[in-house]
C-alpha positions, 0 to 999 in steps of 0.5 A: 881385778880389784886387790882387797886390803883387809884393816887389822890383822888381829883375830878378827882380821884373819877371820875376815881373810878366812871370810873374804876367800869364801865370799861372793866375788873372790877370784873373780872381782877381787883378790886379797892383798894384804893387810894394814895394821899400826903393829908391822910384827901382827901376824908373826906366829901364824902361817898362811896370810898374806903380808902386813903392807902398811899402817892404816894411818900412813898407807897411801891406796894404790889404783886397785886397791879396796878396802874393809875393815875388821877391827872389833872397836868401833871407834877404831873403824870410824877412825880407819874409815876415816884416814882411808876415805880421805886419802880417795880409799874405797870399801866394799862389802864382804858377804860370805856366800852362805849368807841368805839374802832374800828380796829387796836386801841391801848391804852397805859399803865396808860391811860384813856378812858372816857365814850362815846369815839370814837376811830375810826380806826387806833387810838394809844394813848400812855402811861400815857394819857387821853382821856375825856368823849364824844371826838371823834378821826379820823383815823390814829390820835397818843395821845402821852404820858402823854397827855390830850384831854378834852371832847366833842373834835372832833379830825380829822383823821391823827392828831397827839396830841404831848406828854404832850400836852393839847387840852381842852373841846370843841375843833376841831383839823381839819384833818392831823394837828400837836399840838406839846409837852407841847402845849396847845389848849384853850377851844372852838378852831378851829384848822386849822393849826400845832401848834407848840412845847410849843404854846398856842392857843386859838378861831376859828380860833385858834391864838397863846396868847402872 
């Protein structure tokens, strides 16, 4: 059996732990190993977690081990990813089993799918990417890598959510609207056109911020 190693061992790491114990596979393909973290002292404080087994800048992988992260930057997880994979770590995907994930779906290595996702119809969500808890994806939408949709998002059919992008809780991406890279949506928007590479925007209407 495969022992899962969890990157980061904040808050969003103990929700991954939480996530991981409900996920398709746990007990049957993978088991939780512990977690990497450049703070050995993490987790002091808060009971019930598996250890801190190492930095994730100096951790060498062991034969079974595998690997997600859980870091809310996302240059820390490219940075991560990259020390890892270049040492011969590999990542899988976490999907919680109350994720609906309907034809034709696809989910990415070292992806997250949160509890009560839905991924409706034609759905990919590339490498290394996060969907939050309660958003919902339309047909033939693409998460690309290492990008992040937050909760309680309604993302339309035929969206495209562009690598490294970021659209945060409560947001609305209405149908066949491009949010390019590294762009950012602001919590509560309504997007009802493309935003471009690098833009941030925010409200309902969405408008950029200078």
């Amino acid at each position: 059996m495969n022992r899962l190693v969890i990157i980061g061992a904040g808050g969003f790491g103990r929700e991954m732990f939480a996530a991981a114990r409900e996920a398709a596979g746990y007990g049957e393909s993978f088991e939780i190993g512990g977690f990497l973290d450049e703070r050995p002292d993490a987790l002091d404080g808060f009971a019930g977690y598996p250890p801190v087994v190492g930095a994730p800048s100096s951790y060498s992988p062991q034969d079974r081990d595998v690997f997600i992260t859980a870091l809310g930057s996302i240059a820390a997880r490219r940075a991560c990813v990259a020390a890892i994979s270049a040492k011969g770590g590999r990542f899988v995907p976490i999907v919680h089993r109350t994720a609906v994930l309907g034809p034709n779906v696809s989910v990415g290595e070292g992806s997250f799918i949160a509890p009560n996702v839905s991924l409706t119809a034609d759905v990919s969500v590339g490498r290394h990417a996060c969907v939050f808890h309660n958003t919902s994806i339309g047909h033939d939408s693409r998460v690309c890598d290492f990008s992040h949709v937050y909760a309680q998002c309604a993302i339309g059919g035929g969206v495209t959510i562009g690598e490294g992008a970021c659209v945060y809780p409560g947001s609305i991406v209405t149908p066949r609207r491009a949010i390019g890279a590294g762009a950012v949506v602001g919590a509560g928007s309504a997007v009802f056109v493309d935003v471009p590479a690098g833009g941030r925007v925010l409200g309902n209407p969405a408008a950029p911020l200078l």
